[in-house]
C-alpha atoms as one frame of an Amber mdcrd trajectory, in Angstrom:
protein
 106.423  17.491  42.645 104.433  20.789  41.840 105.815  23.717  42.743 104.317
  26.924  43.781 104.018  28.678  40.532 102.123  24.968  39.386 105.135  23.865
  37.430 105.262  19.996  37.674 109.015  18.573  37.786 109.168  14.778  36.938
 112.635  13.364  37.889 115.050   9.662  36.892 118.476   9.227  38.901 120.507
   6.132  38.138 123.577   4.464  39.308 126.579   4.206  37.551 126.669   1.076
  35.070 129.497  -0.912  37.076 127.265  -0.553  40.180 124.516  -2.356  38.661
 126.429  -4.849  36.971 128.244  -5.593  40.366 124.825  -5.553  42.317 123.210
  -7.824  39.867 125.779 -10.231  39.657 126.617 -10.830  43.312 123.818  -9.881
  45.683 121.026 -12.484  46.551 118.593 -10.083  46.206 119.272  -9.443  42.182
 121.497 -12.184  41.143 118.935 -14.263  39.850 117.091 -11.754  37.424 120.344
 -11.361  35.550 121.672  -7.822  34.340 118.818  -5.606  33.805 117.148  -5.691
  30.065 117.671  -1.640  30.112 121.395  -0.465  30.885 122.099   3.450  31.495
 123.123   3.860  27.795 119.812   3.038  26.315 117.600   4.240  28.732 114.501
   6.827  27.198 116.028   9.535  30.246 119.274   8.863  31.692 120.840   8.254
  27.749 123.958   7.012  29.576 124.798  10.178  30.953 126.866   9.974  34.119
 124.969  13.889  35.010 122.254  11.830  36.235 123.776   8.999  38.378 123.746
   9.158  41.963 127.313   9.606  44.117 127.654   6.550  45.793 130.775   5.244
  48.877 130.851   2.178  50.389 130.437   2.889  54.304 133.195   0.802  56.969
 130.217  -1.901  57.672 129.730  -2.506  53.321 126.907  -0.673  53.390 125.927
   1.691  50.318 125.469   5.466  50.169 124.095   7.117  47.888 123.497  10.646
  47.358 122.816  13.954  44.575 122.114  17.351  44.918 119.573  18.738  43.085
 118.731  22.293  42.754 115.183  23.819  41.873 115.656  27.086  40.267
């Protein structure tokens, strides 16, 4: 994204680590790739912290929602 004033803003969100590891283990989409070879904690951008991890609830049907604000300044 480039703003107005030409300032570029380069963004990473993640999910929280026991999201992933449930995801990977259990849905047929992911389950066969094993846990991913780069968890949150080791990660070049998200170093683990939980600042940058998306807000996630489980809607009535199962389905996922996931959410963060993010303010430009």
């Amino acid at each position: 994204m480039t703003t107005a004033d030409g300032d570029e803003l380069v963004s990473q969100l993640g999910f929280d680590p026991s999201l992933i590891q449930e995801l990977f283990e259990s849905h047929p989409d992911y389950a066969e790739f094993g846990q991913p070879d780069t968890p949150n904690s080791t990660d070049n951008i998200l170093h683990g912290e939980a600042e940058y991890n998306l807000t996630t609830s489980r809607l009535n049907d199962g389905a996922l929602l996931a959410a963060k604000e993010i303010r430009v300044g």
